[in-house]
C-alpha positions as CSV (number, residue, x, y, z in Angstrom):
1,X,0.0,0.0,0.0
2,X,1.5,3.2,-0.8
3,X,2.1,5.9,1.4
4,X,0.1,9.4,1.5
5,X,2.5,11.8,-0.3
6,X,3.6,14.7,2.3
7,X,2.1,17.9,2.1
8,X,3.5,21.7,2.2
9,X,1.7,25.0,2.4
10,X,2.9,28.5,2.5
11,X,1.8,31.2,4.2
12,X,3.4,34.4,3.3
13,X,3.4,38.5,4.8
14,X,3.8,41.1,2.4
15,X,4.5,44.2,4.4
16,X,5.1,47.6,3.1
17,X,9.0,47.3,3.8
18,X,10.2,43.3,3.7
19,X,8.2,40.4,2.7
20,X,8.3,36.7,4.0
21,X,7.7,32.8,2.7
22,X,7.0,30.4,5.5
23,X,6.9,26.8,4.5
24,X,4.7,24.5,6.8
25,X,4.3,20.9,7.5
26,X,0.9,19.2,7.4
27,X,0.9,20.3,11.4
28,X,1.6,23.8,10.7
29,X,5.2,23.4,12.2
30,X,7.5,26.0,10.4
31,X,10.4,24.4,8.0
32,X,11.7,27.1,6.1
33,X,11.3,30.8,6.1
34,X,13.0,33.6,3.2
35,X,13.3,37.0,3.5
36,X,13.6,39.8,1.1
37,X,12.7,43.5,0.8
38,X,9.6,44.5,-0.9
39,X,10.7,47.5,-3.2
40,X,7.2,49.1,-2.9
41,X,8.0,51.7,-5.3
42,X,8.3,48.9,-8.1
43,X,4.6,48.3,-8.5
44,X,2.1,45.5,-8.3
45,X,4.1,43.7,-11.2
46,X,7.2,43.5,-10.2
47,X,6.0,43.2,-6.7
48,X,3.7,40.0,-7.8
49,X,7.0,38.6,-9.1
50,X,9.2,39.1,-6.1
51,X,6.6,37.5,-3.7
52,X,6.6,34.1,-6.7
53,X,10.2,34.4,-6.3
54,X,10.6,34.2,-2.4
55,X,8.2,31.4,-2.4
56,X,9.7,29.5,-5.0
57,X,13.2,30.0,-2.9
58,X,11.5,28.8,0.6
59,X,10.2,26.0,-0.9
60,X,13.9,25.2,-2.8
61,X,15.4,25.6,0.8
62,X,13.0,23.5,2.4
63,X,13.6,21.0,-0.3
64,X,9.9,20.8,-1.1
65,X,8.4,20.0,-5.1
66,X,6.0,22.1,-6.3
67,X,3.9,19.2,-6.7
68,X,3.5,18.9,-2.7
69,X,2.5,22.4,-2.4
70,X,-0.7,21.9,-1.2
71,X,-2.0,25.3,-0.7
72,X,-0.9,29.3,-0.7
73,X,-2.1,31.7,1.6
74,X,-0.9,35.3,1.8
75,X,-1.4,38.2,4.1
76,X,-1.9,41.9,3.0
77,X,-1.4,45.2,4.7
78,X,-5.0,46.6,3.6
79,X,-8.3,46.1,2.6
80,X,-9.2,43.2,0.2
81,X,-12.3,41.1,-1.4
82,X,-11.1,38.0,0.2
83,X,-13.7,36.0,-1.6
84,X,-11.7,36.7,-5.1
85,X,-8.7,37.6,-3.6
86,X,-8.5,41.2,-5.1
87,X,-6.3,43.7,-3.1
88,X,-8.6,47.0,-3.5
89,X,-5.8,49.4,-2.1
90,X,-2.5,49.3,-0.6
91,X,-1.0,53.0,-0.7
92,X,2.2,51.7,0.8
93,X,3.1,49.7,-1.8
94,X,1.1,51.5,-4.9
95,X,-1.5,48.5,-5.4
96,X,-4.5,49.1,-6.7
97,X,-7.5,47.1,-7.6
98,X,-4.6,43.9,-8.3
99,X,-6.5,40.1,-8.1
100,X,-3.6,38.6,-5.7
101,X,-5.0,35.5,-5.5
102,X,-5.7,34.6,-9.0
103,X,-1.9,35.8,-10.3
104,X,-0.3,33.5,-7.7
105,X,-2.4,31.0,-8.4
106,X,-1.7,31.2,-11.9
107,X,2.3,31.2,-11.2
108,X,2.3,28.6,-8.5
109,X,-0.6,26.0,-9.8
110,X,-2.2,25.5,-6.3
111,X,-5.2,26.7,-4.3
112,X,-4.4,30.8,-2.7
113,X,-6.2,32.4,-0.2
114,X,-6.1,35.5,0.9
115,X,-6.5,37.9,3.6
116,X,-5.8,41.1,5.5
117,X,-2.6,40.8,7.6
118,X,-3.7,41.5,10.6
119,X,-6.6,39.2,10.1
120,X,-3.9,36.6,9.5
121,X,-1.7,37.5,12.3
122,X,-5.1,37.2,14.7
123,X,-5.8,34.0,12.9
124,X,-2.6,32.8,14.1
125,X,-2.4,33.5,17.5
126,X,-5.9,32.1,17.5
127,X,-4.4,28.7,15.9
128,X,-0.7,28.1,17.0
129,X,-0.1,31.2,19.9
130,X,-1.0,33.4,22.5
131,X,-5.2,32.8,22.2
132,X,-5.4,29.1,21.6
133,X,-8.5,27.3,23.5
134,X,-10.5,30.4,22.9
135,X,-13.7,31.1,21.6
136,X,-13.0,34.7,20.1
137,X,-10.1,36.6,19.5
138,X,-9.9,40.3,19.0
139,X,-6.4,41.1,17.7
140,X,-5.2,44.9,17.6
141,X,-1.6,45.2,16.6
142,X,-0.1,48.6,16.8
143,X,2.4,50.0,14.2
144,X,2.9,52.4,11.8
145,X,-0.9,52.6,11.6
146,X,-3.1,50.3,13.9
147,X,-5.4,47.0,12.3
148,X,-7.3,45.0,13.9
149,X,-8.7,41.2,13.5
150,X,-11.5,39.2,15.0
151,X,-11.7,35.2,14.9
152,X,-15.2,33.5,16.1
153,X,-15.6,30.0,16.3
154,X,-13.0,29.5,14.0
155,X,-13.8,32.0,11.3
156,X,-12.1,35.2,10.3
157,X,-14.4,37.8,11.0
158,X,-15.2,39.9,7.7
159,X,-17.7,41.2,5.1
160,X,-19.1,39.5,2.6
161,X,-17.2,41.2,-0.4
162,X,-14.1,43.4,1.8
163,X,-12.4,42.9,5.2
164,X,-13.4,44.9,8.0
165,X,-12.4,45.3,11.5
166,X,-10.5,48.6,10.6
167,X,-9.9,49.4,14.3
168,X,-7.2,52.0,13.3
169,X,-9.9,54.4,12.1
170,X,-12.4,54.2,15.0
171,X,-12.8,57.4,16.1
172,X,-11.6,58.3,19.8
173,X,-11.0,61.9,20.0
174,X,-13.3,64.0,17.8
175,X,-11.0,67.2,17.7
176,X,-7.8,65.3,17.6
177,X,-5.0,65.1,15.5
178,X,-5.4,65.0,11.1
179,X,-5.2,60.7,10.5
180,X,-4.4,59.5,7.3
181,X,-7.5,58.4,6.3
182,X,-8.3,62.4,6.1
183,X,-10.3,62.3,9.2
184,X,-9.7,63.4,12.9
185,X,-9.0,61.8,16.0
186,X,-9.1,57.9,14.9
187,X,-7.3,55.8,17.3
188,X,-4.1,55.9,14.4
189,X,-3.9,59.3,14.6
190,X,-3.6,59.2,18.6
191,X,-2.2,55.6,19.5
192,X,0.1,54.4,16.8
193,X,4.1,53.8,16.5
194,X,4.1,57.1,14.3
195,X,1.8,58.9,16.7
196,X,3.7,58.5,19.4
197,X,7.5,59.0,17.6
198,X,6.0,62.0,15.9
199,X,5.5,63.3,19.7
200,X,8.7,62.1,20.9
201,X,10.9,63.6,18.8
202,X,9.2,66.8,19.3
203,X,9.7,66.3,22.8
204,X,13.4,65.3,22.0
205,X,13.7,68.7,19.9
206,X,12.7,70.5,23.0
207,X,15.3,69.1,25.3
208,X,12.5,66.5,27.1
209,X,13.8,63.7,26.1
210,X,17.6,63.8,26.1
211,X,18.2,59.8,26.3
212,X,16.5,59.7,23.0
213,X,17.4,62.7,21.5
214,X,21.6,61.1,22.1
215,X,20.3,57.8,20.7
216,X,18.5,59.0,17.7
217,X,17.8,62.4,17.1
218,X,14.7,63.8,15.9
219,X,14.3,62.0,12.2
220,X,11.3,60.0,12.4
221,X,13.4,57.1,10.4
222,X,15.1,56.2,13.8
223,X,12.3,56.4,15.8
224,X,11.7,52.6,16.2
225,X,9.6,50.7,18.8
226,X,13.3,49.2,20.3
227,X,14.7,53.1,20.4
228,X,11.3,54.2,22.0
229,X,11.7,51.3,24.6
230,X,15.5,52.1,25.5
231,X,14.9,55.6,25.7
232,X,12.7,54.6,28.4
233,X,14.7,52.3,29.9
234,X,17.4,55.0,30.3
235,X,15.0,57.4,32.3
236,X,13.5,59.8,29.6
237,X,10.3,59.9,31.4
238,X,8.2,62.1,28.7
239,X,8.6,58.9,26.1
240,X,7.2,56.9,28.5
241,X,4.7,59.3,29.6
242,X,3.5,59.4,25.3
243,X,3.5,55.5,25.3
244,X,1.1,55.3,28.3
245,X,-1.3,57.8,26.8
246,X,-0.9,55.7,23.6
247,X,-1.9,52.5,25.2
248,X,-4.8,54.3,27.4
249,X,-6.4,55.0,23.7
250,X,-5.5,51.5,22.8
251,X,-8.1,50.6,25.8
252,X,-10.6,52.7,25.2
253,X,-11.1,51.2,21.5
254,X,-10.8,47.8,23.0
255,X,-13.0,48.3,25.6
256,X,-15.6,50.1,22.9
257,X,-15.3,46.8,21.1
258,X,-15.6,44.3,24.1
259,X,-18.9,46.1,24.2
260,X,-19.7,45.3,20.9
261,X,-17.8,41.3,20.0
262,X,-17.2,40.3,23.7
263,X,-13.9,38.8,22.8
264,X,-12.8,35.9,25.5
265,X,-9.1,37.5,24.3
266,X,-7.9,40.2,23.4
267,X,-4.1,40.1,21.9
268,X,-1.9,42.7,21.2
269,X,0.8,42.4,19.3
270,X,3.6,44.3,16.5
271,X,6.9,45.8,16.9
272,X,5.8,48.4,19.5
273,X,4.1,45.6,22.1
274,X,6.8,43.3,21.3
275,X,9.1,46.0,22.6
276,X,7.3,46.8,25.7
277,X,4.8,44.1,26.2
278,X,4.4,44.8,30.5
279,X,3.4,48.3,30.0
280,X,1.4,48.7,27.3
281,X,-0.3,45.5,27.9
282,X,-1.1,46.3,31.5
283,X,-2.2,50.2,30.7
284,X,-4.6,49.0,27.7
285,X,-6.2,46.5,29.9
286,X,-6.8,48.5,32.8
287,X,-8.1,51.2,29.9
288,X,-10.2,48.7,28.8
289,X,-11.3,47.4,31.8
290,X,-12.7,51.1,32.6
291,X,-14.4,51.4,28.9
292,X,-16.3,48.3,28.8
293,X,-19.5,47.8,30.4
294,X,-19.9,46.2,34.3
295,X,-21.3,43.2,32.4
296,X,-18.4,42.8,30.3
297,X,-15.6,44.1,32.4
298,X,-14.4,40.9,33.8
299,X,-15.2,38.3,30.9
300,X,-11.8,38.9,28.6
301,X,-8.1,38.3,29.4
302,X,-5.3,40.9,27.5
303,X,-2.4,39.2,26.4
304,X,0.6,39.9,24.5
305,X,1.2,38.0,20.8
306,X,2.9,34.8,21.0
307,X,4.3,34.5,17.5
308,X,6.1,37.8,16.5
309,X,7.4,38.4,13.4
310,X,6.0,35.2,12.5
311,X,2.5,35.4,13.1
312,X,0.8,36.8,9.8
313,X,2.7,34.1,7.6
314,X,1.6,31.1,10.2
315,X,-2.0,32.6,10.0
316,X,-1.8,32.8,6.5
317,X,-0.7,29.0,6.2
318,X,-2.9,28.0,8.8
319,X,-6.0,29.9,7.3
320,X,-5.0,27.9,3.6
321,X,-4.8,24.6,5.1
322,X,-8.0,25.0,6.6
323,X,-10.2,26.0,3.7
324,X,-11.9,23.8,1.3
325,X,-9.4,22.7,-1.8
326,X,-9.7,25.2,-4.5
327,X,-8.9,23.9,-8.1
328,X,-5.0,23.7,-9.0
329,X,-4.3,25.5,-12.7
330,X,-6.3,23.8,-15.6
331,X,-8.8,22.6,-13.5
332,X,-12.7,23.7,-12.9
333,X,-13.8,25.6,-10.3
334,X,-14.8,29.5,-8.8
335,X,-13.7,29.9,-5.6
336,X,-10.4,30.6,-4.4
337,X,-11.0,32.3,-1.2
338,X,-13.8,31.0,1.3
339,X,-16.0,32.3,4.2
């Protein structure tokens, strides 16, 4: 009798600055990674072929034939019909309107999925990390902007034609500062990496903040979640004063949303948490805690992310493996993303 062949999937994160493969086992243990830089300002095209390349190259290192890839599932940094696979809009990266899904498939001959990174990332702290054994997951992960993901039962939380859970842009402070989305006062605008570094280094300008104003000056470039947290560390008490504030809002919009999903978890993850998980875990659940309704105040745990840098491109693989095959190349079929 012969044996099962083994089976491979990928799960890959396309960020606006690098872009990673993970190959997976048929348990979801990781086997091989690559890393390369995205080149945003190349465009969807080239971009399309960079991400076939780095898969191509993780599944070469983790001596894998194309013929065992079983599956392909990729995270995005914005907002995307996941049924098609069609990326509506990624600024970052100068994507517009590009079916994701459908090209890979084309290249790669195997079932793609896709889906919004953070929806990923939530997915797989859900799966393989810091919220397994829960019911419900709501996932905010602080960065350059803020996004936001919400697992039920299993399921990815989204629309039926686009992604949602765009926590980044729930408004928090009416009169507050311009956010990118051309609004004011959404929880980006007040709570993010680049919130808070814009503030800092205006604070490091005035002479607040000498520790970080030695360490990195007052360019927004070297602002990073680590220089942030070892400004900190060294007793520049303003930076950790604009951190706290951040993760206060960070509470309030959880809390808003405990009212709303009732999450049994509530993870928080990206560069900035991974940098100082203790404080701005324990001041956005006490935030939280405050926000949410009597009812709901004790019925959720705050946690930090399990997986890191890793956590999209697990979800992503993990979110593949789970959905119904979709036709390889050449064969019949409509679907290429499920609900």
């Amino acid at each position: 009798m012969s044996e099962t062949p083994a089976r491979y999937w990928v799960g890959f994160d396309l960020g606006g600055t690098k872009m990673m493969a993970v190959v997976v086992d048929d348990a979801g243990k990781p086997i091989a990674r690559k890393r390369r830089k995205t080149k945003a300002q190349e465009g969807a095209e080239p971009g399309l072929d960079r991400v076939v390349r780095t898969i191509r190259e993780a599944l070469e290192e983790a001596h894998v034939d194309r013929s065992q890839l079983a599956g392909v599932g990729i995270g995005v940094p914005g907002p995307l019909d996941p049924e098609r696979g069609i990326v509506f809009d990624l600024p970052n990266l100068g994507w517009h309107n590009v079916p994701v899904a459908e090209a890979l498939r084309g290249e790669l001959g195997c079932p793609v999925v896709a889906a919004n990174d953070v929806d990923a990332g939530t997915y797989g702290e859900y799966v393989l990390g810091a919220a397994v054994g829960a019911r419900s997951v709501l996932g905010v992960f602080p960065g350059t902007g803020i996004g936001g993901g919400f697992v039920y039962d299993g399921q990815i939380f989204r629309g039926r034609h686009v992604s949602c859970m765009e926590i980044g842009h729930i408004r928090v402070l009416p009169d507050g500062p311009l956010c990118g989305c051309g609004r004011r006062g959404c929880l980006e605008a007040v709570a993010s990496r680049l919130a808070i570094a814009a503030q800092a280094a205006s604070a490091a300008y005035r002479g607040e903040a000498p520790r970080l104003l030695a360490a990195a000056g007052t360019s927004l470039e070297n602002l990073r979640s680590g220089t942030l947290a070892e400004a900190i560390g060294a007793g520049d008490r303003v930076v950790r004063d604009l951190v706290v504030n951040a993760a206060r809002w960070l509470g309030v919009a959880i809390g808003t949303l405990v009212n709303v999903l009732a999450p049994d978890v509530v993870v928080l993850g990206g560069g900035l948490v991974e940098a100082m998980p203790d404080l701005i875990v324990r001041e956005a659940e006490a935030a939280a805690r405050a926000q949410a309704m009597p009812a709901f105040s004790d019925t959720f745990r705050v946690v930090p992310a399990a997986l890191g840098d890793d956590a999209t491109a697990l979800g992503a693989a993990a979110w593949a493996r789970r959905a119904p095959a979709a036709p390889r190349r050449g064969e019949s079929g409509t679907s290429l993303v499920v609900d």
